[in-house]
C-alpha positions in Angstrom: 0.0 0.0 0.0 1.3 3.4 -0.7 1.6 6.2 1.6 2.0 9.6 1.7 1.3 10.3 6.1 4.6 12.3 5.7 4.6 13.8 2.6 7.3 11.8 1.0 5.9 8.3 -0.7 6.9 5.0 0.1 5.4 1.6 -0.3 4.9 -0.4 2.9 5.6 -4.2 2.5 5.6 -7.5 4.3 8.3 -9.7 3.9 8.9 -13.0 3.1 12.0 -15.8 4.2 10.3 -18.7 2.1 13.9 -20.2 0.8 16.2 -18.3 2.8 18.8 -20.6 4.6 18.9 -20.9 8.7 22.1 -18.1 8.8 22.3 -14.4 11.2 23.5 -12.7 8.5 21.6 -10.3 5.6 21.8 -12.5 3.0 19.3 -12.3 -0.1 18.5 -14.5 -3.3 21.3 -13.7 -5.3 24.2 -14.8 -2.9 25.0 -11.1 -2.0 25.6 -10.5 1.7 25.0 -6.9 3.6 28.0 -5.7 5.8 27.6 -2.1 5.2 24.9 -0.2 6.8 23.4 3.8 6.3 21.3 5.4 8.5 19.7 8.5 7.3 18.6 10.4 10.5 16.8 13.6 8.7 15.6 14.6 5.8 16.6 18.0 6.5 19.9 19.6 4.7 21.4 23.1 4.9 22.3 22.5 1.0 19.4 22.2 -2.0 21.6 20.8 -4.6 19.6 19.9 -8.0 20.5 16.6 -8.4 19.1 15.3 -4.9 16.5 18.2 -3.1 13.8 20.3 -4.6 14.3 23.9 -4.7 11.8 24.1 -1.5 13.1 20.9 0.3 11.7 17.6 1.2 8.5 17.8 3.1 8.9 17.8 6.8 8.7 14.7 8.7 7.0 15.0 12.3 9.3 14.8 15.2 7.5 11.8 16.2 8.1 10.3 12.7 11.4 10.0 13.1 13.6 7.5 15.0 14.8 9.4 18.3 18.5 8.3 19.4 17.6 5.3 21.5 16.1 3.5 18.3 18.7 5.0 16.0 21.6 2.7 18.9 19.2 0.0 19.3 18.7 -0.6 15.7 22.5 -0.2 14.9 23.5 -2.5 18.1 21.0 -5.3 16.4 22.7 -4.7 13.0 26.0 -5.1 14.3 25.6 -7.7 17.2 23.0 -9.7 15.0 22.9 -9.7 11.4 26.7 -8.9 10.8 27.4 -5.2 9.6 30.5 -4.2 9.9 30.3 -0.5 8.8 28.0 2.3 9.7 27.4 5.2 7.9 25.3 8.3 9.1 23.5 10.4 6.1 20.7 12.5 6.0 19.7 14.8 4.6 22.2 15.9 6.3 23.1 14.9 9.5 24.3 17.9 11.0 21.2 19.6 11.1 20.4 17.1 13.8 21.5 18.5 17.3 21.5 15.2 18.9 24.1 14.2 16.3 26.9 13.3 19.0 24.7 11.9 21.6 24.0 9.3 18.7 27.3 8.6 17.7 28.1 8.4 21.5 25.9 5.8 21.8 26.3 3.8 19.1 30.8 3.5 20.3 29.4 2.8 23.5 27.2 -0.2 22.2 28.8 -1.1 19.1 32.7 -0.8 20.2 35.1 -1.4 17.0 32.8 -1.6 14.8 33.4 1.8 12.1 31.0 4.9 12.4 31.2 7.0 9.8 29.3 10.1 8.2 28.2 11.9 4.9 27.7 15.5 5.1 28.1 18.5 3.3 30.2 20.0 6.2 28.2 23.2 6.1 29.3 24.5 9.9 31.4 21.1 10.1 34.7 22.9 11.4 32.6 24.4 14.6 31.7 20.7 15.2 33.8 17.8 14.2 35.8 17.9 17.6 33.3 16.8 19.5 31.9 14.6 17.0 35.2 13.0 16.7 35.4 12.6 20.8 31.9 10.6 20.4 33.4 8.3 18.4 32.9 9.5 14.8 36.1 7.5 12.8 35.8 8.8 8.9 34.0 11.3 7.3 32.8 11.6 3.8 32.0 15.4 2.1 29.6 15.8 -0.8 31.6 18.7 -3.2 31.0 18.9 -6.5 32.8 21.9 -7.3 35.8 24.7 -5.9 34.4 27.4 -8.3 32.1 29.5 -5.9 29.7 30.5 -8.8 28.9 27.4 -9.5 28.5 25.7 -6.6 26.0 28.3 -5.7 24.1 27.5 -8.8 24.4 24.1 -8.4 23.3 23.9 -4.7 21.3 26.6 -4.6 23.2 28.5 -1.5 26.3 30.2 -1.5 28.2 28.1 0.9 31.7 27.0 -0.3 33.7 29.0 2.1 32.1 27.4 4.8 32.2 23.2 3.0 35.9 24.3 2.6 36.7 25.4 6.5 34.8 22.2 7.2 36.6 19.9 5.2 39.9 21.4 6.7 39.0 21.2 10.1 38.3 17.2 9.7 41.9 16.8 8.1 43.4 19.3 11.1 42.1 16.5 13.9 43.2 13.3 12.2 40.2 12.4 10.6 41.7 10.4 8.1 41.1 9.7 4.9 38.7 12.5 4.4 37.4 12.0 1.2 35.3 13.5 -1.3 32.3 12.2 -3.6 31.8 14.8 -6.1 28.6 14.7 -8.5 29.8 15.7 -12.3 27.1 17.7 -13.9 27.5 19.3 -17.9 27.8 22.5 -16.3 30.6 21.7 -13.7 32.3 18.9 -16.2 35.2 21.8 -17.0 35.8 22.4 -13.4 36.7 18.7 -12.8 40.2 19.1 -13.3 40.5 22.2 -10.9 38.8 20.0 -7.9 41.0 17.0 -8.4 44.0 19.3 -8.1 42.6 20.9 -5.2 41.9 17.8 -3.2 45.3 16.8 -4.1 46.6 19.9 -2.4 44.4 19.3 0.3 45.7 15.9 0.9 41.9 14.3 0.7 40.8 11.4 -1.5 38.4 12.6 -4.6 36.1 10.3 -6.2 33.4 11.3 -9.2 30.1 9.8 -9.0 28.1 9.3 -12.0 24.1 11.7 -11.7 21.6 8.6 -10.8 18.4 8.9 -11.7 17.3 10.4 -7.9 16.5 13.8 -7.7 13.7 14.9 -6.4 12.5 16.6 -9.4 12.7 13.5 -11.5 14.3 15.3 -15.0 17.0 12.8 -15.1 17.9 11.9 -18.4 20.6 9.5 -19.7 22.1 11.9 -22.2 22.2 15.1 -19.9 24.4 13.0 -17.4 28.3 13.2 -17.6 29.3 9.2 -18.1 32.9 8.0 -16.5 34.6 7.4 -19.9 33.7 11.8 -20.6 35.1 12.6 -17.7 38.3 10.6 -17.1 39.0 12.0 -21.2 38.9 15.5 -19.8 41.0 14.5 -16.3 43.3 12.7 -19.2 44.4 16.2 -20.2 45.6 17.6 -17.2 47.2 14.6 -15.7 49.1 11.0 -15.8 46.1 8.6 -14.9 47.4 5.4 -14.4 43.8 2.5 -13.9 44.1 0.4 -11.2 40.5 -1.3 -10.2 38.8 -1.7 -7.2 40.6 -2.6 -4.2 38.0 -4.4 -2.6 35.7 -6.5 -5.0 32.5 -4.3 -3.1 34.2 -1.3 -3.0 32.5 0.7 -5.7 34.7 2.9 -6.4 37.2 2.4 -10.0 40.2 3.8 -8.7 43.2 5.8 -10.6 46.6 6.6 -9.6 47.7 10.1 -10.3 50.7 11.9 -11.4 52.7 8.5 -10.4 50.9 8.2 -7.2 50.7 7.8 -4.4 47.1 9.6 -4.4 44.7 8.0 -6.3 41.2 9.3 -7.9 38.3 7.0 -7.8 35.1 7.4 -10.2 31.8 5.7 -9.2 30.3 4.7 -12.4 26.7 4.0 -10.6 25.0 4.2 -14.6 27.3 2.5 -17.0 29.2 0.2 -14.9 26.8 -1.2 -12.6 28.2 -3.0 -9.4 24.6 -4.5 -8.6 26.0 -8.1 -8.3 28.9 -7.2 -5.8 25.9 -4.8 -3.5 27.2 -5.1 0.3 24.7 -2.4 1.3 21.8 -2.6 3.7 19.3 1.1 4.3 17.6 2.2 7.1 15.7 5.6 6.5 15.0 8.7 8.7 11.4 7.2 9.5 13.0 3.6 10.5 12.2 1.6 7.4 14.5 -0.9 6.1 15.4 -0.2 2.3 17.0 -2.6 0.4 18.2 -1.2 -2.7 17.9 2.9 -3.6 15.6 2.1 -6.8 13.1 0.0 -4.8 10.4 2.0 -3.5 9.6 -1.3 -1.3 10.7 -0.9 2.6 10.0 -2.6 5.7 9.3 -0.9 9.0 11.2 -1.5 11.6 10.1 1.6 13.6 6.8 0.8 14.1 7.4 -3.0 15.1 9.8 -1.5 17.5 6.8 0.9 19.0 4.7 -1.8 18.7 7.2 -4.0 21.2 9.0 -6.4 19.2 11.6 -8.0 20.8 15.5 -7.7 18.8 15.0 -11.1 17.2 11.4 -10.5 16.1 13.1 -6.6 14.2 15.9 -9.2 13.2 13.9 -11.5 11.0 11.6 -8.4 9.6 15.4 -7.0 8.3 16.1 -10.3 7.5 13.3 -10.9 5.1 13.5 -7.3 3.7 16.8 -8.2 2.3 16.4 -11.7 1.7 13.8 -10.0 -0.9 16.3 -7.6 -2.6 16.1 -6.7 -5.9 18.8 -8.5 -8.2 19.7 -4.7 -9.5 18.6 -1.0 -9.9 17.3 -1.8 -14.0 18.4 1.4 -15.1 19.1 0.1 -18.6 15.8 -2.1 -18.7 12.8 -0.9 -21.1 10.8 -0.7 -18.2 13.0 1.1 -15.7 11.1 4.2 -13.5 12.8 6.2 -10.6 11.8 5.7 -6.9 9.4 7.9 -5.5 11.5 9.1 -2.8 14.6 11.1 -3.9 18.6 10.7 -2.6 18.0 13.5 -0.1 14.7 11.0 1.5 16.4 7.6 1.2 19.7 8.5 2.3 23.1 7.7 0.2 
């Protein structure tokens, strides 16, 4: 059944473990097993870039919509303790327009001790922050910048906030949080600036890697032949410098990754449309509203929130995440006939 209670569409589905084998772990019918876990925590962001937000924003969701930070731990203890993740990434939105950020992080260390906590952010106020969210037990952060020329990342994110993603971004490499690294969204109109934000994050000493425009924005004007395809873009990084291929280094990993100049830093290009990693997918999604998503293109999720609120013990949530991803699609079908994007946007689902 679809529903719209907050604004932001999403179909609501019971799951199914008829074939799936007696193990913990989030395995689904394809042999693929989820290690890595995201947990948007808002859909709120300080940022309204084209490719993922509408111009207004995503709808509000309800304070009491959302998972508060004792179901954010609980779920992210049961993941790790349970069903075997081994990494957890915080998203959004943009996660530090939650306040509670570190008290979450804080308990998740405490609960989940080892295992890695990581964030994506646009690091918009980042540098008055990452101190503390470092002392709570943050390990790695990621930064969303697409471009160093201040004209057009205003234009492309709709706010004129580079100085401040930049500060951020040197503050996290000032502490030790290491490797920093930066996913970077090629659009037409940015395409020529490519070559400027490699050499800067080379400067910078943080690790850059492209990601090729999926088919999730909000305002759903995706088109195959607007977006700016790996082979385009490592032809134009070709011109400026010595680009030497040398794979993935880990066969989930889904970055392609490039040494540069002779190494040793290396540029990595996510080729999410024309190089589909589906069969290697490691990746499990738990949204702002505590629904399990299973792939970004499925609009099917599973919620875990209001079994939780309902009183379902940690095996009883287990199973429903169990069966969400036992059900996973086999990939996102972007090249099939019949291929239409999810209702919810990037910004919604979380990256």
């Amino acid at each position: 059944m679809t529903t719209v209670e907050m604004g932001i569409p999403t179909v609501r589905s019971s799951v199914s473990l008829s074939g799936r084998p007696d193990v913990a772990h989030l395995v689904d019918r394809f042999g693929r097993v989820a290690r890595d876990l995201r947990v948007s925590i808002t859909e709120k962001c300080s940022l309204r870039c084209t490719y993922c937000m509408p111009e207004e924003g995503l709808p509000t969701i309800p304070a009491e919509r959302l998972l508060n930070p004792g179901e954010i731990v609980r779920l992210v203890e049961l993941a790790v303790t349970r069903l075997g993740v081994r990494e957890v990434r915080f998203t959004g939105g943009e996660p530090l327009m939650r306040a509670d950020l570190e008290r979450i992080i804080a308990g998740c260390a405490e609960k989940v001790p080892g295992t890695p906590l990581a964030m994506t952010t646009n690091a918009v106020g980042l540098e008055h922050r990452v101190r503390r969210l470092a002392d709570a037990g943050l390990s790695r952060i990621n930064v969303s910048l697409d471009t160093v020329d201040r004209g057009h990342f205003a234009s492309l994110t709709r706010r004129d906030r580079l100085p401040s993603v930049l500060a951020g971004i040197r503050a996290a490499v000032a502490i030790g949080m290491a490797p920093v690294k930066i996913n970077a969204v090629l659009m037409p109109e940015t395409l020529s600036g490519a070559a400027d934000l490699l050499q800067w994050c080379l400067d910078e000493g943080v690790e850059l890697r492209f990601i090729e425009q999926m088919p999730l924005d909000a305002d759903h004007e995706w088109a195959r032949e607007n977006m700016v395809p790996a082979d385009r873009l490592l032809s134009v990084l070709g011109k400026h410098f010595e680009l030497e291929e040398l794979g993935r280094d880990d066969r989930v990993a889904p970055a392609e990754l490039w040494r540069v100049n002779g190494g040793p830093a290396t540029v990595g290009i996510i080729a999410s449309v024309t190089r589909s990693f589906c069969a290697d997918c490691d990746r499990t999604r738990l949204t702002a509203e505590g629904t399990i998503r299973s792939c970004l293109f499925s609009d099917s999720e599973v919620d875990l929130r209001g079994a939780m609120r309902s009183g379902a013990d940690d095996e009883q949530l287990a199973q429903l995440w169990r069966g969400a991803m036992w059900n996973k699609w086999v990939g996102n079908g972007i090249d099939t006939v019949d291929f239409a994007p999810p209702a919810r946007s990037m910004g919604a689902i979380g990256g």
